[in-house]
C-alpha positions as CSV (number, residue, x, y, z in Angstrom):
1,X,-7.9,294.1,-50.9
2,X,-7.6,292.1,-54.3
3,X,-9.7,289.0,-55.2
4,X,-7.7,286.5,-57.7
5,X,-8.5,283.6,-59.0
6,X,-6.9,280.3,-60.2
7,X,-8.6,276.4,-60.8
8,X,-7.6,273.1,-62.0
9,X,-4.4,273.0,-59.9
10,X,-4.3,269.3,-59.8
11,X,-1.8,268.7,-58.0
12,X,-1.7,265.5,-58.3
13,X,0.8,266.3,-60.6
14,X,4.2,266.8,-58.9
15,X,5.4,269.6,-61.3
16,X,1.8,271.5,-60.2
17,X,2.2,270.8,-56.4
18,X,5.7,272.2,-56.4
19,X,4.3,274.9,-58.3
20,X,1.6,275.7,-55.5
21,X,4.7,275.6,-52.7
22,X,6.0,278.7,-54.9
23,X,2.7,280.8,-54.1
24,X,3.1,284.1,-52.4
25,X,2.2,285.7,-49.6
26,X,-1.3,288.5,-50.1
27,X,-2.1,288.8,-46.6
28,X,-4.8,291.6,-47.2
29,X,-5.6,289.9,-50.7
30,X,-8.6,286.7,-51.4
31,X,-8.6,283.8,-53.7
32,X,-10.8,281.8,-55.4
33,X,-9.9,278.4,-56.2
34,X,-12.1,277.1,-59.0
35,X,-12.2,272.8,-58.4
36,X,-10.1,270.3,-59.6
37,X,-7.5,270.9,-56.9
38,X,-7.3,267.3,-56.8
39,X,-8.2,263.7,-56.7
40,X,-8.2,262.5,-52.7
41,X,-9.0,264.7,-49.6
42,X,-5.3,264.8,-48.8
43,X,-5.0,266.9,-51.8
44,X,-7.6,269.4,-50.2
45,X,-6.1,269.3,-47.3
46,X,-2.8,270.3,-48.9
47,X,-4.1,273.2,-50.5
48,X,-6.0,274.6,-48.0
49,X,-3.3,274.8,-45.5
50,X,-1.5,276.4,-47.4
51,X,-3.6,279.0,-49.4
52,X,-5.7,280.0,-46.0
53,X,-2.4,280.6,-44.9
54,X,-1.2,282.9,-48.1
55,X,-4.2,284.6,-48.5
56,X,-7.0,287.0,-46.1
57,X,-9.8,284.6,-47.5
58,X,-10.1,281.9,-49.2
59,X,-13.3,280.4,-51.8
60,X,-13.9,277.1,-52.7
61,X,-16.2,275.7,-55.6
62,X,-15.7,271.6,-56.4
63,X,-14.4,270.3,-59.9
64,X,-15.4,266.6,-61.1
65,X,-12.1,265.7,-59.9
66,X,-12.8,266.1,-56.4
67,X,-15.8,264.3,-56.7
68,X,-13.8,261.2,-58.0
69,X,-14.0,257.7,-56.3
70,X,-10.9,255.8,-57.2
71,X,-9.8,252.6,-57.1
72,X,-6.6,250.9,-55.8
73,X,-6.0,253.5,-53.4
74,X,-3.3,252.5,-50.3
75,X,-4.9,251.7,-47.4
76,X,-4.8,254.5,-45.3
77,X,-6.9,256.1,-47.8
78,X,-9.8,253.3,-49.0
79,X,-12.1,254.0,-46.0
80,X,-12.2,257.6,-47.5
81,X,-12.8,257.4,-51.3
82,X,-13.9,253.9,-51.3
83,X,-17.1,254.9,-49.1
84,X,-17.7,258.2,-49.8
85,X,-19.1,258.6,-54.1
86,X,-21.2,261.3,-55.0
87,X,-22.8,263.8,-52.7
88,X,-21.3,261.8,-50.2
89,X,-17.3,262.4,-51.2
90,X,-18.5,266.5,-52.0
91,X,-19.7,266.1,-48.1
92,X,-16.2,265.3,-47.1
93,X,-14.9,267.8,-49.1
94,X,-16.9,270.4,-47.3
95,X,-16.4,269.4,-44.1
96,X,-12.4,269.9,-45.1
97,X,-13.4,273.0,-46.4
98,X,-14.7,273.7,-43.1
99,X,-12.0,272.5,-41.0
100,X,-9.7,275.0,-42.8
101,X,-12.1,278.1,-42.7
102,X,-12.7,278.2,-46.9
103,X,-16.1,279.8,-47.9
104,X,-17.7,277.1,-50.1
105,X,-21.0,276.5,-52.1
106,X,-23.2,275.8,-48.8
107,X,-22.1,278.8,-46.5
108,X,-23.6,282.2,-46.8
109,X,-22.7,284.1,-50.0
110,X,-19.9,286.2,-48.6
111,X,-20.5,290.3,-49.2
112,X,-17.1,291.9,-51.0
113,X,-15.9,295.3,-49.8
114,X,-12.5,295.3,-51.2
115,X,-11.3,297.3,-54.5
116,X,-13.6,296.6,-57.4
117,X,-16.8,296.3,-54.9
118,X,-19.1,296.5,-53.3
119,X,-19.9,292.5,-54.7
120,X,-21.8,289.4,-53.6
121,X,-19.5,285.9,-54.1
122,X,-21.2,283.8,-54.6
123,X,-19.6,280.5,-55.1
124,X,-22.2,277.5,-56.5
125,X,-21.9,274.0,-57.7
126,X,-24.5,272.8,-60.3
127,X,-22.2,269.7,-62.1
128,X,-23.6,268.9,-65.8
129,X,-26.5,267.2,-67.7
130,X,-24.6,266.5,-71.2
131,X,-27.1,269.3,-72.7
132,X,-24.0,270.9,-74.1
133,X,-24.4,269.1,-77.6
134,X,-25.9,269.6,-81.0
135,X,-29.9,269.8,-81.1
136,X,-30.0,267.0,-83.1
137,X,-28.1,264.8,-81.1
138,X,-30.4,262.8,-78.0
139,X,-29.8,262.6,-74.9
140,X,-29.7,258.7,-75.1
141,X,-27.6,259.0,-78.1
142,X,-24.7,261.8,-76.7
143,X,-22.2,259.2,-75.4
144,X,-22.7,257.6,-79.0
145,X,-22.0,260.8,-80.5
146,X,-19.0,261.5,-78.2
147,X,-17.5,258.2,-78.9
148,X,-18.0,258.6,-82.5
149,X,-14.3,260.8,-82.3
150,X,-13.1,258.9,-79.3
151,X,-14.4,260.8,-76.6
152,X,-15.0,259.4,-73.2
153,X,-14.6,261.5,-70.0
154,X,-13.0,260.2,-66.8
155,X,-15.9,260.6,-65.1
156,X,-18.2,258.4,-66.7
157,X,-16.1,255.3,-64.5
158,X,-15.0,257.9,-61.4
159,X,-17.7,260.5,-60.4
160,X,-20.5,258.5,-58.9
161,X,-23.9,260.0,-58.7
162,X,-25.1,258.6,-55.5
163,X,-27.6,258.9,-53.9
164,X,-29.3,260.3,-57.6
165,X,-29.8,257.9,-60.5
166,X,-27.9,260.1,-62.3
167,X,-25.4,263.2,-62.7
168,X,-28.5,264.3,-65.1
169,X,-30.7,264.4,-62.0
170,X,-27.9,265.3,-59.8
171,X,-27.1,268.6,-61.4
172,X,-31.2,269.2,-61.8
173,X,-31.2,269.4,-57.9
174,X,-28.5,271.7,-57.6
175,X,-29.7,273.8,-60.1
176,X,-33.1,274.5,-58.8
177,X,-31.1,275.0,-55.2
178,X,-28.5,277.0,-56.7
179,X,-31.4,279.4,-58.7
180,X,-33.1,279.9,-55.6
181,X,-30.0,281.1,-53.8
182,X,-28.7,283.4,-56.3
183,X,-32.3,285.1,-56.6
184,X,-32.3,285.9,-53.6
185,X,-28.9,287.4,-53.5
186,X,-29.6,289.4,-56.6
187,X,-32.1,290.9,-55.3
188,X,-29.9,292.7,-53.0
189,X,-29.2,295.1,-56.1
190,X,-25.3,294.4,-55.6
191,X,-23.2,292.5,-58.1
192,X,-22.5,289.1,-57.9
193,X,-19.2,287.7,-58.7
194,X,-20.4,283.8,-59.8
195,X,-18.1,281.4,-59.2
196,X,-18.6,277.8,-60.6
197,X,-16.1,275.3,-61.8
198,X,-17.9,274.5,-65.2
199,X,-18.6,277.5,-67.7
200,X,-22.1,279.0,-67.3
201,X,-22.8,279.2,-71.5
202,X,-21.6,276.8,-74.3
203,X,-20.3,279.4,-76.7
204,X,-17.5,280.0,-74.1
205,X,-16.5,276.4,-75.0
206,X,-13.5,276.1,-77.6
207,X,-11.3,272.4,-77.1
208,X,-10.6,272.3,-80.8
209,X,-8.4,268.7,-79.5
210,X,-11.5,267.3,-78.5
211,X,-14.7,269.3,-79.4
212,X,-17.0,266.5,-77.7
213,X,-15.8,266.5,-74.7
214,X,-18.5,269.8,-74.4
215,X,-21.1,266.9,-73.3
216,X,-19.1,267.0,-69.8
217,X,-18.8,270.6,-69.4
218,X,-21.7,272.0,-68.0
219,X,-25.6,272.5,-68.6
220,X,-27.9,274.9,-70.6
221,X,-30.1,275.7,-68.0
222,X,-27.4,278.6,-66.3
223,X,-26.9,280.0,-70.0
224,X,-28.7,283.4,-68.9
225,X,-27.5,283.4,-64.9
226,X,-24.9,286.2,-66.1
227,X,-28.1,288.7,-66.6
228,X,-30.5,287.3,-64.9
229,X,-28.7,287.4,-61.6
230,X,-26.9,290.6,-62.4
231,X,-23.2,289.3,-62.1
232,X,-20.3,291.3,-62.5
233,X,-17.9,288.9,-63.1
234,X,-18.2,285.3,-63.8
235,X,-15.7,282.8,-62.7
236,X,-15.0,279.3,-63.8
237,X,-11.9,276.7,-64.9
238,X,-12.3,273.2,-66.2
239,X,-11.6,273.8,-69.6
240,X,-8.2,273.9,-68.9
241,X,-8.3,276.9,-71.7
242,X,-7.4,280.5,-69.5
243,X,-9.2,283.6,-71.7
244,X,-11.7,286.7,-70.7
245,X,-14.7,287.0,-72.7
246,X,-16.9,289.7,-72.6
247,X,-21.1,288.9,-72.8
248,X,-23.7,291.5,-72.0
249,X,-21.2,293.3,-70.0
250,X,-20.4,290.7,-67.7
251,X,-16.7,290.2,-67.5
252,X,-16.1,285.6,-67.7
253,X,-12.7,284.8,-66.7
254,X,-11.4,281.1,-67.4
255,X,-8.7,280.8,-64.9
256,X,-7.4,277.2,-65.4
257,X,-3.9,276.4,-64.5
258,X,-4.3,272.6,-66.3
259,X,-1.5,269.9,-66.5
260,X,2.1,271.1,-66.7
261,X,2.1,270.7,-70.1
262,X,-0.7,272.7,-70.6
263,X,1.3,275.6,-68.6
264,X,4.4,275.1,-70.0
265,X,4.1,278.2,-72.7
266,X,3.8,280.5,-69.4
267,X,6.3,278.3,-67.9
268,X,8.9,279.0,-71.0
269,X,8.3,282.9,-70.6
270,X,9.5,282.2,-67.3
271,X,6.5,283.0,-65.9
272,X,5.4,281.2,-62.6
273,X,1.8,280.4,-60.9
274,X,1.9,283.9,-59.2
275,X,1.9,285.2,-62.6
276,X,-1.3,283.1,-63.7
277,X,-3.5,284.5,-60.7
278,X,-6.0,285.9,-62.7
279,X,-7.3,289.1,-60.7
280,X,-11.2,289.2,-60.6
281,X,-11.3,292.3,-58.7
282,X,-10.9,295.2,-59.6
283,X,-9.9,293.4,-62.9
284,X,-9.1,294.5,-66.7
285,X,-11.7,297.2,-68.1
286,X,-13.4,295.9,-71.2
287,X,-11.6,296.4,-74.3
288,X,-13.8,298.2,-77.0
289,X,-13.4,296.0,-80.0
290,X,-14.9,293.3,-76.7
291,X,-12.6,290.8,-77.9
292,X,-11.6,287.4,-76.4
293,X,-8.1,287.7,-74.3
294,X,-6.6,284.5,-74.7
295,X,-4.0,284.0,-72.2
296,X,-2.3,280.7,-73.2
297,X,1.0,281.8,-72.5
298,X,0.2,284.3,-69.6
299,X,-0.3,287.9,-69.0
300,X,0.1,290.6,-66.9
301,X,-3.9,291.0,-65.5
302,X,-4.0,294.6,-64.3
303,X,-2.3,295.7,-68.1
304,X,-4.9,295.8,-70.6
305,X,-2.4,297.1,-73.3
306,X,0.1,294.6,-72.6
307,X,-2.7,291.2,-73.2
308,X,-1.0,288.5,-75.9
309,X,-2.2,285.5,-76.7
């Protein structure tokens, strides 16, 4: 009884879908998939199917890509992502989620037995507040400061914050939600593995492409959730940037599979998605010197000695 994890499959791509079919079997084995699966509920559905089938249990957090709204869909598919924006598309997502049997963000945090344990999962949603930026840098003025290298997320046109005035007051309600529930989990006195789609701190944020793009990638307020709610491990993608860090003895694993061509240096060690299941439980002991693993091109998880960049 393993727990791995993998996010950002978008498999919107067709090099990343195929790559999905290629997934084995790990009957007695969970996974955590960390948002951005994809664009439309069919992708969802896609993934699902398949992984509940793969895998003993399956966790789901949402990425801002399933969140999306877009435009010029076919037909078949505009009374879906047309209607639904905001809280309302993450609904549908759940009730996928549902349909399928995959724990998500509103169930009840799911108790871990399995090698590594015993743990609390405990998979959240809390979106972003574009606090992730310089202190001298306003709130009113952070797009301006983004834009000042060219930096404009997706989302700004695609992730609707209906029925909130904004994703700013959007992620403040699932905060204070989300806070609540992992109090009272911690208090339990059993680890929590935290699973979120964007990173918990900024300092585990390094897109040296686009440095900016930080405004999108989370918010201050969870900075301390890794102590404060006693968490073992802490699990998140988006970045598209796979590494372990190590931060008051909380293990944070980045487990982003990204666009093929931000695989492809696993892909030309002819490594595969099996080999980029990051394993969250029992998981790599902490290395003394506590350095970052950066794992760009892949690496064996359960082989400390064996870690490259």
């Amino acid at each position: 009884m393993r727990l791995y994890a993998i996010s950002d499959l978008h498999i919107t791509y067709k090099q990343n879908k195929e790559a999905l079919s290629e997934l084995k079997a790990h009957p007695d084995d969970s996974l955590i998939i960390c948002g951005d699966v994809g664009e439309r509920i069919e992708h969802l559905q896609d993934a699902f199917e398949l992984t509940t089938q793969l895998f003993k249990q399956v966790f789901w957090v949402p990425g801002n890509h399933e969140l999306y709204t877009l435009p010029g869909n076919k037909a078949e598919d505009e009374e879906l992502d047309h209607e639904l924006k905001g809280e309302f598309k993450y609904r549908e997502c759940l009730r996928v989620a549902n349909e399928h049997g995959v724990i998500t963000p509103e169930d009840e945090f799911v108790k871990w037995d399995g090698e590594g344990g015993p743990c609390i999962i405990c998979p959240i949603f809390t979106l972003y507040d574009y606090s992730f930026r310089p202190s001298h840098v306003t709130r009113e003025k952070a797009l301006d400061w983004a834009m000042e290298e060219n930096v404009y997320a997706t989302d700004e046109a695609l992730l609707h914050p209906d029925p909130y005035e904004s994703r700013d007051d959007w992620c403040e309600q699932l905060v204070l939600k989300t806070e609540e529930r992992l109090k009272q989990a911690a208090e339990r006195n059993i680890p929590l593995i935290i699973i979120n789609h964007w990173p918990l701190r900024e300092d585990l944020i390094t897109i040296p492409s686009i440095p900016r793009f930080s405004l999108w990638c989370g918010t201050k307020k969870t900075e301390d959730w890794h102590t404060r709610f006693n968490a073992k491990v802490v699990v998140t993608g988006h970045l598209h940037v796979r590494r372990t860090d190590w931060i008051d003895g909380v293990r944070f694993e980045e487990v982003s599979l990204g666009y093929p061509r931000q695989w492809q240096a696993a892909k030309d060690r002819g490594l595969d998605i099996n080999d980029l299941l990051r394993e969250i439980l029992p998981g790599i002991p902490e290395p003394e010197d506590k350095r970052t693993v950066w794992r760009r091109s892949g690496v064996p998880a359960d082989n400390v000695s064996k870690l490259v960049t």
